[in-house]
Each structure stands twice: as structure tokens, then as C-alpha cells.
VEXDREN-2710 file (C-alpha; in Angstrom, 1 decimal):
% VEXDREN-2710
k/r/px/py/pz
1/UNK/-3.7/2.8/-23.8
2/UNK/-4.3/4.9/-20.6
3/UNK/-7.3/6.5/-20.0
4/UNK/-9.0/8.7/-17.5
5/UNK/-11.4/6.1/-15.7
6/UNK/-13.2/8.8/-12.9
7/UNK/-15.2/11.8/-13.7
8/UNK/-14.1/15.5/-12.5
9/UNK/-14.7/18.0/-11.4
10/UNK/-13.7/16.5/-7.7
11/UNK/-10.6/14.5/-7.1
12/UNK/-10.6/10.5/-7.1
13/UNK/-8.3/8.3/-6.0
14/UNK/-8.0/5.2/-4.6
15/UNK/-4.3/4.8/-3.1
16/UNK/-1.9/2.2/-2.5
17/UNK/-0.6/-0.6/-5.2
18/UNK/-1.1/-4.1/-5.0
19/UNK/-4.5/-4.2/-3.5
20/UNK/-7.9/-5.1/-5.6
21/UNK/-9.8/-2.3/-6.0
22/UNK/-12.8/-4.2/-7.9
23/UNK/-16.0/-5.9/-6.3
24/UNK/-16.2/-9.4/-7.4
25/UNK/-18.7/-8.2/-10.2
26/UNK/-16.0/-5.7/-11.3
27/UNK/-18.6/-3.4/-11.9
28/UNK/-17.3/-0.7/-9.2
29/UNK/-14.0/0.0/-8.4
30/UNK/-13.2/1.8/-4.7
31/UNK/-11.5/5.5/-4.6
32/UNK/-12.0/8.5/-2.5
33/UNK/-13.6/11.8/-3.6
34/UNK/-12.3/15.3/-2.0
35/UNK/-11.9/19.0/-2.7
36/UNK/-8.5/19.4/-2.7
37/UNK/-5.5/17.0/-3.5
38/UNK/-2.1/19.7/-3.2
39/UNK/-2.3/19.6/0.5
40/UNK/-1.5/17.6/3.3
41/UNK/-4.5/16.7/4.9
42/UNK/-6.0/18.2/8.4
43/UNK/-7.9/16.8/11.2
44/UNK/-10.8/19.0/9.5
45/UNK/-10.4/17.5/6.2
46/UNK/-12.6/15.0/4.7
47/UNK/-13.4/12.7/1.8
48/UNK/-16.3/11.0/0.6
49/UNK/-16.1/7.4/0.6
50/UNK/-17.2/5.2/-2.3
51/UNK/-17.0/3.5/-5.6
52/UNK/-16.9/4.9/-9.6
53/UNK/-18.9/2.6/-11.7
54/UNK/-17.0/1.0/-14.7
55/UNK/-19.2/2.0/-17.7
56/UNK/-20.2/5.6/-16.5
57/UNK/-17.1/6.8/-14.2
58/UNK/-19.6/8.0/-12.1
59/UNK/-18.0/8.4/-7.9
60/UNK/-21.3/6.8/-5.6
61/UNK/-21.0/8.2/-2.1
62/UNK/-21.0/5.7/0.2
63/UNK/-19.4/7.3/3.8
64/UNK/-16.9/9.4/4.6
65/UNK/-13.8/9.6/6.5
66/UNK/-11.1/11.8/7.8
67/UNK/-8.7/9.1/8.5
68/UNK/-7.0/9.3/5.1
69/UNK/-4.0/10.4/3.2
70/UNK/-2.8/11.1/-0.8
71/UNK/-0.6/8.5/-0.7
72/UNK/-2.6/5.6/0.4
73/UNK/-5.8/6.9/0.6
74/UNK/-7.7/5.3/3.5
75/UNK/-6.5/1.4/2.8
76/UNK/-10.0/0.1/1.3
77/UNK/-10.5/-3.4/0.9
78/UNK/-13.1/-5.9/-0.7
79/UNK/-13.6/-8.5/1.9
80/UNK/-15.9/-11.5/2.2
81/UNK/-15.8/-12.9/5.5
82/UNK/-19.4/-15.1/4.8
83/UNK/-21.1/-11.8/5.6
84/UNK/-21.8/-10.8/2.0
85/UNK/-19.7/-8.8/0.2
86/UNK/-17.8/-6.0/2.3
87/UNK/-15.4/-3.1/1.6
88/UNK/-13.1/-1.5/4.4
89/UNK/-12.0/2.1/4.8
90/UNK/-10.5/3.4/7.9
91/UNK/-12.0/5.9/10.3
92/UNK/-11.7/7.8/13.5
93/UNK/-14.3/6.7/16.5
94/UNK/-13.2/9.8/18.9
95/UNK/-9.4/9.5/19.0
96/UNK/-9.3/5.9/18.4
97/UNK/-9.0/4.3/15.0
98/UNK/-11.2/1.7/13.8
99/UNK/-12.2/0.1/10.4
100/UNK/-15.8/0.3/8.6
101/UNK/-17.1/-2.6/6.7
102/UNK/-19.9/-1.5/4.7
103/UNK/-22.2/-3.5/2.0
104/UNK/-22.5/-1.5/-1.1
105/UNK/-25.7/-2.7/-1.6
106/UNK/-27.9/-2.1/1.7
107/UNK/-25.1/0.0/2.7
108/UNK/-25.4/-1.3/6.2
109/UNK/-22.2/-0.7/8.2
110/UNK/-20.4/-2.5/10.9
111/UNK/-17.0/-1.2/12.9
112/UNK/-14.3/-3.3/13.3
113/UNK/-11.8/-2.6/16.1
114/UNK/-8.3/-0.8/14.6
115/UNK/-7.1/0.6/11.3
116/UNK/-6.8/-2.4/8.6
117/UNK/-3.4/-2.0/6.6
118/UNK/-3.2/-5.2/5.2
119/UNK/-5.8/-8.0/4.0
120/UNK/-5.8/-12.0/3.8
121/UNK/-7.2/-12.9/0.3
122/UNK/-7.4/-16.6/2.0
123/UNK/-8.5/-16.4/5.6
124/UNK/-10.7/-13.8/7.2
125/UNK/-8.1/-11.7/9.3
126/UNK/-6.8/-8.6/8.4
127/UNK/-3.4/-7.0/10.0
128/UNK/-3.9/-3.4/11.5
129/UNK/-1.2/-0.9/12.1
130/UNK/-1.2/2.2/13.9
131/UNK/-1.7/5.4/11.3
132/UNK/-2.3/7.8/14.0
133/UNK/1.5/7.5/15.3
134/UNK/2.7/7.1/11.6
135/UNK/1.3/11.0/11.3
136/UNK/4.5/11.5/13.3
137/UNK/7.1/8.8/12.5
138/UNK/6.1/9.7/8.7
139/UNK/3.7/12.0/7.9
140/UNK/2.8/10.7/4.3
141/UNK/1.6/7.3/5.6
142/UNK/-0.2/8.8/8.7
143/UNK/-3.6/10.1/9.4
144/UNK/-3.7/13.7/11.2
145/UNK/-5.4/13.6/14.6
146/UNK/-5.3/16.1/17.6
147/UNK/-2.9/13.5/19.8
148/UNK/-0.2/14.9/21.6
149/UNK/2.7/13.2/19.9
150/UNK/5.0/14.0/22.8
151/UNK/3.3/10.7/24.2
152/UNK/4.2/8.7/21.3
153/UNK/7.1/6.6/22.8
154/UNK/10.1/5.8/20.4
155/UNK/10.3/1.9/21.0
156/UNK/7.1/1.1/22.4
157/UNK/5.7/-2.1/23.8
158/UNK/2.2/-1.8/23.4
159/UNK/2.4/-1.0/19.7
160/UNK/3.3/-2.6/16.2
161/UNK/0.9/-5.1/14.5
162/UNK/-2.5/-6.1/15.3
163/UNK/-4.5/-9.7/14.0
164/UNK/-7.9/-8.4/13.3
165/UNK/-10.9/-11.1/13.0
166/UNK/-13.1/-9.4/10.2
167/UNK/-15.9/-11.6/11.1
168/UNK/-16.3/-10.3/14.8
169/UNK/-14.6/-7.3/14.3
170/UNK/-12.0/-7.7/17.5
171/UNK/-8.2/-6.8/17.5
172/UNK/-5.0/-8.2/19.5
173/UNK/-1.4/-7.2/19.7
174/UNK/0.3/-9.6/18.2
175/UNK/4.1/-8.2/17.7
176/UNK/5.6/-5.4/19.4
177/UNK/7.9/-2.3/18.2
178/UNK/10.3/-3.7/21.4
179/UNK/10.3/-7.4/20.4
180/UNK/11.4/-6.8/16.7
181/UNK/14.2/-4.2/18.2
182/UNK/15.5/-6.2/20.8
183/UNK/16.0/-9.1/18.2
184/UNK/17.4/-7.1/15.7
185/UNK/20.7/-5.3/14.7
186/UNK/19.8/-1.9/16.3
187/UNK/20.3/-1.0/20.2
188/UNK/16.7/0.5/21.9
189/UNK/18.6/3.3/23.3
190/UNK/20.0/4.9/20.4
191/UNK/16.7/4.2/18.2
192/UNK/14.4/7.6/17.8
193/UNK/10.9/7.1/16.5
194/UNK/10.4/3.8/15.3
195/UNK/7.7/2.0/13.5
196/UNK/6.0/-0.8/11.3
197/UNK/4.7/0.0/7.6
198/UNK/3.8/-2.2/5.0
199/UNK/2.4/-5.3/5.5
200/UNK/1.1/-7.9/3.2
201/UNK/-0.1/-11.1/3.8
202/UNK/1.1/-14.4/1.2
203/UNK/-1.5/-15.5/-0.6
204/UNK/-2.7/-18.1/1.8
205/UNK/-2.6/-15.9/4.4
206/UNK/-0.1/-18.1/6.7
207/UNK/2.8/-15.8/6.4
208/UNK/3.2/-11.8/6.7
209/UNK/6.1/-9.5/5.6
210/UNK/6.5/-6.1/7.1
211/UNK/9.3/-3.2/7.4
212/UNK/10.3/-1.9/10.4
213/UNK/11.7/1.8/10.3
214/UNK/13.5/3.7/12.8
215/UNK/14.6/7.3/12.4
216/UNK/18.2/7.9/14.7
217/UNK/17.6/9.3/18.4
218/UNK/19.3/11.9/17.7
219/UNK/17.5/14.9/16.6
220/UNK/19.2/16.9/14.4
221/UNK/18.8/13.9/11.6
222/UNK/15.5/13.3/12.2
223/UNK/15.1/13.4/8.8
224/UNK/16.3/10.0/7.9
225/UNK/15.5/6.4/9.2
226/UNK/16.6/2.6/8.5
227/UNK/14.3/-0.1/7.4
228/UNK/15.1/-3.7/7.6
229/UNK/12.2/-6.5/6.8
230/UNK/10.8/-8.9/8.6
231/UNK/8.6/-11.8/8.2
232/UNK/6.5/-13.9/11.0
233/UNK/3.4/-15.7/11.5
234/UNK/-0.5/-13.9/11.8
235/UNK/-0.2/-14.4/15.5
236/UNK/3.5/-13.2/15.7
237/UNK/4.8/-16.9/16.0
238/UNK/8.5/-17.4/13.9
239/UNK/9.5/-13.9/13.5
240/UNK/12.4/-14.1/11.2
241/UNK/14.8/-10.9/10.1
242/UNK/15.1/-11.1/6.1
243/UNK/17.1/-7.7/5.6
244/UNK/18.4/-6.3/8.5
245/UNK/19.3/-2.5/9.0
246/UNK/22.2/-1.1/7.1
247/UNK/20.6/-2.1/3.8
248/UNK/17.8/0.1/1.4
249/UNK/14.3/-1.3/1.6
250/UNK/11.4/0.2/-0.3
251/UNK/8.6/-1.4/-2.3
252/UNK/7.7/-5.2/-2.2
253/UNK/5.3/-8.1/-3.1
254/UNK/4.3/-11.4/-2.4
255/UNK/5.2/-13.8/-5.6
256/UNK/3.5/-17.1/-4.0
257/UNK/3.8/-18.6/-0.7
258/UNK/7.2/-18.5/0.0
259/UNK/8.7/-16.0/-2.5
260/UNK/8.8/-12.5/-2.6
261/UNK/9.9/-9.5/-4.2
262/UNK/11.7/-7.1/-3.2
263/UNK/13.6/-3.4/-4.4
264/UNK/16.5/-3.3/-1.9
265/UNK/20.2/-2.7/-2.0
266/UNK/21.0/-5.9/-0.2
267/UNK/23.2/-6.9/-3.5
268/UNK/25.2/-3.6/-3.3
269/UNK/23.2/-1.3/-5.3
270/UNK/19.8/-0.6/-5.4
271/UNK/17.3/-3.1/-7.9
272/UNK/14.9/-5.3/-7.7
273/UNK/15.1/-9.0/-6.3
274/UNK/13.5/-12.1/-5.6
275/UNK/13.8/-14.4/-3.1
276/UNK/12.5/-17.0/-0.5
277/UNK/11.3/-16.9/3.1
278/UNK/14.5/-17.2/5.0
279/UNK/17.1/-18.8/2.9
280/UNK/18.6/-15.4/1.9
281/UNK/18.7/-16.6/-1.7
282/UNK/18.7/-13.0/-3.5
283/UNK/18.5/-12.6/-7.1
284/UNK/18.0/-10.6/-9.8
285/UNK/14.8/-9.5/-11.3
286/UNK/14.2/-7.8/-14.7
287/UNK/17.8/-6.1/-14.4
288/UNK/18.2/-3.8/-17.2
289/UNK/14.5/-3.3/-18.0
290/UNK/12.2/-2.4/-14.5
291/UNK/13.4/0.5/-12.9
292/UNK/15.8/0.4/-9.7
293/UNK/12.7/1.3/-7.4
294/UNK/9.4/1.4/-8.0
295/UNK/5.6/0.0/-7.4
296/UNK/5.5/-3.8/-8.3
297/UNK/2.8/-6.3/-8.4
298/UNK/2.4/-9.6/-9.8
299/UNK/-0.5/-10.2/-12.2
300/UNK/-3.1/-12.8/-10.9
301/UNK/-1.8/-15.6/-13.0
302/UNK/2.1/-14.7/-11.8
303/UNK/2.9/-13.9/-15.4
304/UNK/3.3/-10.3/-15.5
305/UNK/4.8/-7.7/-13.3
306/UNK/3.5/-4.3/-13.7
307/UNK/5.3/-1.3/-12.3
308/UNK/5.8/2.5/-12.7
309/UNK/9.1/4.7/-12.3
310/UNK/9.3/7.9/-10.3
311/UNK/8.8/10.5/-12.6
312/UNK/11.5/11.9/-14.6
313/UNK/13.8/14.5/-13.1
314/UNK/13.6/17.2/-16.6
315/UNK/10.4/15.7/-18.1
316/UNK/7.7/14.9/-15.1
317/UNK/7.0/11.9/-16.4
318/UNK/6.1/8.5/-14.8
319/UNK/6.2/5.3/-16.8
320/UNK/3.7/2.7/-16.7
321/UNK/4.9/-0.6/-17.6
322/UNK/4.8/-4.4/-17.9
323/UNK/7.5/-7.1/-17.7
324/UNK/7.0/-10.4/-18.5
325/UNK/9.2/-13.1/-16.4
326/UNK/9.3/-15.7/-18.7
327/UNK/11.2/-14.0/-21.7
328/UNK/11.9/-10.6/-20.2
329/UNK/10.0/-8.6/-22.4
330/UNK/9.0/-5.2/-21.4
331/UNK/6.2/-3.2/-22.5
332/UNK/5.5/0.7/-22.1
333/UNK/2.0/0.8/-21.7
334/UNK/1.5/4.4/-20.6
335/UNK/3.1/7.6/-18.8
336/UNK/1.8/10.4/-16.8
337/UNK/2.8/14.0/-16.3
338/UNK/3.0/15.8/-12.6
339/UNK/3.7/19.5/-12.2
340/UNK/6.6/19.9/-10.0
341/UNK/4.2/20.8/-6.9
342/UNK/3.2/17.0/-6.8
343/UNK/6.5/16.1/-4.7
344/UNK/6.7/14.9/-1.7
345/UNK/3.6/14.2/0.4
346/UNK/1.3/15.5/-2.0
347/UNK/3.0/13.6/-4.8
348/UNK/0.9/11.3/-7.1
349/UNK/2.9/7.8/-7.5
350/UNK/1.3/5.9/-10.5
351/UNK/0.3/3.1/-7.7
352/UNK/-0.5/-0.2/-10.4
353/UNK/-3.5/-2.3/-8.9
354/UNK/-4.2/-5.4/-11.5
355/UNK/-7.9/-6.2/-12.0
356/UNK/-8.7/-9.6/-10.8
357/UNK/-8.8/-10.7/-14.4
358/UNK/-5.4/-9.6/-15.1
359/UNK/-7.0/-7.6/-18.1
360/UNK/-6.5/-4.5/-17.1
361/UNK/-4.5/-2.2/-14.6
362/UNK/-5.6/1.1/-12.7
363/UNK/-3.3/3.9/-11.7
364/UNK/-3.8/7.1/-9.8
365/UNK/-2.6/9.6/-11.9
366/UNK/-2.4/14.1/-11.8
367/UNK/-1.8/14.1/-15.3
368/UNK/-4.2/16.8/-16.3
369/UNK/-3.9/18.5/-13.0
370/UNK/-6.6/17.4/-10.7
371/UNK/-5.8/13.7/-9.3
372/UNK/-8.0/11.2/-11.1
373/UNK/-7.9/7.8/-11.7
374/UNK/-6.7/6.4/-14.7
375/UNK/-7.0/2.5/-16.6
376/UNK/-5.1/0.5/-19.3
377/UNK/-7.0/-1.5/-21.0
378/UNK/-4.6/-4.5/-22.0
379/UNK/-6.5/-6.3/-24.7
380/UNK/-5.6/-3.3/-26.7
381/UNK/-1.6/-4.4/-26.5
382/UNK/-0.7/-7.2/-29.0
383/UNK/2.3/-7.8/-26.9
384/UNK/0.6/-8.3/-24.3
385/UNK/-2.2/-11.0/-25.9
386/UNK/0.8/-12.5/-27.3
387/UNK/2.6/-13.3/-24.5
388/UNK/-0.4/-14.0/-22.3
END
């Protein structure tokens, strides 16, 4: 059912999971074009910015951008903020990091002020993080840049997440690094680097869920760090801890306003779970079928989750699947290969991304060796049309 969706001989990708990567026409989907793809990326490198045409497979240049990385590509977003239709990639102004909004069509760009992470499908704000210090709290979510990261301070009070206004393009600190710290479970002076990563807005944009990670202050185990999760307001109002640290944390998604996935091991192993904003009600979700950890995403009618497994330890092999909450059905619906270079930064996770339909998913995939983008059609699943 999977099949390459972009053209070689360059690489295409498009990033993270969860985020539409389709214009509202669903003619062009978003991705990234380099060179290379088994290497971190430099301050030198760069990749073209655009969209690969659905019929042909065809990459259009749009821009380009050195604030990117394998993993999450450069955080590209569809946006329509009464401006006509938008996308967003990130890019370096100098040493600072801002966002370009550019319109496919006359191609005429605008900068908005800091590096979007996360956007409201309901309200015109976007939350921005900062990638430039994540190239030093963790390199595979960071973008390279020349700063000394000596300045970077571990707790800092001037950084953490930012409410950007995608119609005017301006950006405000909304919650510190030190404010989620001092309110949680860890002690400031024995935290080392420590950061925010992965944010996502509910879908009607009035409540955000992020992690914050902190690696130890000591430096011989500077290899590790503790997540806990967090939700609070757009403007940093009700900040409220939902899995403190102590606990696994890794991949999430909103399921509606007020519940949300989660693979954790708040119920003493690691799976995934569902629960609701602040009431700690943890349960249970497709236990025995989806993997322990993994990329999850609700389909557009909140039918379906699809998600993908790390790929096999002896085979190199990622699954692509579906799981269907209602009756717990699961359906294989795809698997890619990665040679055993593909680990670690320069790995390839699967990264699902539902079409705004719900009729088809796209994956980033190094199944024949270069790093493509790949789609499952899902009208050719009978399960699938049966159960939908």
C-alpha cells in the first residue's frame, strides 16, 4: 500500500508527525530537498524549501533555509491567518531565528519574529521555541549556528515558550525555563541543561501541552535527561504539571480539547495512554496491539490512530500501522527498511501525517537508500473502508 510519493535523485522530506503537510487544495504537500541526508547538518548546510506536487512527485523550489534538521525538518506549516494561504519554514536572520510565511502562489514572503514549533489550527498564533539552544541541549532537534553555547544558561529566565501573532508577525515570552522549574519536582541548582520541546496546541487552540527536559548538572551523565509534561494557557496563564519527573515521556497527541495521548511509563511500564487535562485519569490505549512507543496521531474524524514502531533490532524494519478505537482492530499497512547507519541523529523515523481527508497518510521513509517521502493510499485497504 506504500508508495514512494517524491522524485529522486535529491532527498525529500518533510519532518515531524502530526502536522498537515497538504495545502487546502491538497494538490502540494511541503518537504525539504538537500544533497545529503547521513549527516548531521552544518551551519554551511542547506535545503531548498518547497512543495512535491501530488500527481507528478515533482519538488518546486520555493526558498531555502539552513535552520533545519533530519528529524523535524524545518517545522513547515500551512497557515491562514486572512492573509491568503501561507506556509512557514524556519530560518536564520543573522544569529537570530525567525519564521518565513510565504504564498505559494506569488511567492511573496513575510518574516515573522522566532522559530514556529507548534501551530493553532483554530486561532491565528503559533508557539515558538528556541532551536538554536536545542542544538546543545539535544542536537537532533536543534538547528547548528556559530553561538557560543558556553552562554547558554542551564535554567534560564529569558527563555522557554513564545506566543507568536502570525498576522503581525510579533513574539512574547510567555513561560519561562525558571518558572516551570521552580514549580516543579526538580531543584534549579542540581538541574544541567534544560529545555522545552514539543508543543502542540488542542484543537481550539485554548490549551498547549509541552515537555520540559533537563539533563543532570553533573557532567559526566550528560548523556541522559528527565522529561515531565506540562500543560498551560497560550499566554502562560494555569500552568499545570501532568507527569512530573521520575517518569518516561516521549511521543504525544491531542485527542480533542481536553484529552490527550500519551506514551509514558506513568502506569509502571512503558505504553501508551489517554487521559484528561488534570484529573490524572490514566488509561490504557490499544494495549497489546500499538507498540510501547512510537509516532501517534489521531485521524481527522478521531476514528483512527496511525503509528509506526522503531525499526526492528535483526530486521531494520519499521511498521506502519492503523488502530481503530472503537473495536481495536489493527491494520499493517506498510513497513520500511533502514540500513543500520540511519540511527541516531541521522535516523529516518516513519513520522505518520494524516491527510486532511483522513484518506491517506504520508511517511518519511530511507527505504531504498536515499530519504524520500513515501504515501498509503487507504482506499486500497478493505479494512479500513469497512471500519470507516
Amino acid at each position: 500500500m506504500l508508495r514512494q510519493f517524491s522524485n529522486g535523485p535529491k532527498n525529500h522530506f518533510f519532518g515531524y508527525y502530526g502536522i498537515n503537510p497538504w495545502d487546502q487544495s491538497r494538490t502540494y504537500h511541503l518537504a525539504l530537498e538537500t544533497d545529503f541526508h547521513d549527516s548531521v547538518p552544518t551551519i554551511t548546510d542547506i535545503a531548498k524549501v518547497g512543495v512535491v506536487h501530488r500527481e507528478t512527485g515533482d519538488f518546486i523550489p520555493l526558498a531555502s533555509t539552513s535552520a533545519f534538521n533530519l528529524q523535524q525538518g524545518s517545522m513547515m506549516h500551512w497557515i491562514n491567518v486572512g492573509l491568503e494561504e501561507e506556509f512557514t519554514y524556519n530560518d536564520w536572520e543573522g544569529d537570530r531565528l525567525v519564521s518565513r510565511a510565504i504564498n505559494p502562489e506569488t511567492r511573496a514572503s513575510r518574516t515573522i519574529e522566532g522559530a514556529v514549533a507548534a501551530v493553532s489550527l483554530s486561532t491565528p498564533y503559533a508557539i515558538g521555541l528556541n532551536f538554536a539552544r536545542m542544538s546543545v541541549c539535544r542536537e537532533v532537534v536543534g538547528y547548528a549556528n556559530r553561538i557560543d553555547p558556553v552562554s547558554w544558561t542551564a535554567v534560564p529566565a529569558e527563555d522557554g515558550l513564545f506566543l507568536i501573532d502570525l498576522r503581525d508577525g510579533s513574539a512574547e515570552l510567555v513561560l519561562s525555563v525558571a518558572t516551570v522549574i521552580d514549580q516543579s519536582n526538580l531543584v534549579a541548582s542540581e538541574c544541567g541543561l534544560t529545555w522545552f520541546n514539543h508543543v502542540m496546541f488542542n484543537p481550539s487552540g485554548s490549551r498547549i501541552f509541552f515537555f520540559c527536559r533537563s539533563r543532570p548538572a553533573d557532567a559526566s551523565t550528560i548523556a541522559g535527561f528527565q522529561t515531565s509534561l506540562w500543560t498551560v494557557n497560550p499566554d502562560g496563564t494555569d500552568l499545570q504539571c501532568q507527569i512530573p519527573f521520575g517518569h518516561k515521556i516521549s511521543h504525544f497527541a491531542w485527542r480533542d480539547d481536553q484529552r490527550m495521548l500519551m506514551s509514558t511509563s506513568i502506569l509502571d511500564r512503558m505504553q501508551f495512554i489517554e487521559f484528561t487535562d488534570n484529573k490524572h485519569d490514566f488509561e490504557p490505549v490499544g494495549d497489546g496491539k500499538l507498540p510501547k512507543d512510537g509516532h501517534a496521531c489521531y485521524s481527522p474524524d478521531g476514528r483512527w490512530l496511525v503509528c509506526d514502531t522503531y525499526p526492528d533490532r535483526h530486521t531494520r524494519a519499521s511498521t506502519l500501522m492503523l488502530y481503530h478505537l472503537a473495536t481495536g482492530e489493527k491494520i499493517v499497512i506498510g513497513s520500511s527498511f533502514a540500513e543500520p547507519k540511519f540511527t541516531g541523529a541521522v535516523r529516518c523515523d516513519l513520522h505518520p501525517r494524516w491527510s486532511p481527508d483522513g484518506k491517506s497518510v504520508t511517511i518519511d521513509s530511507v527505504d531504498r537508500g536515499d530519504r524520500q517521502i513515501y504515501m498509503a493510499d487507504l482506499s486500497q485497504s478493505e479494512s479500513f473502508l469497512r471500519l470507516s
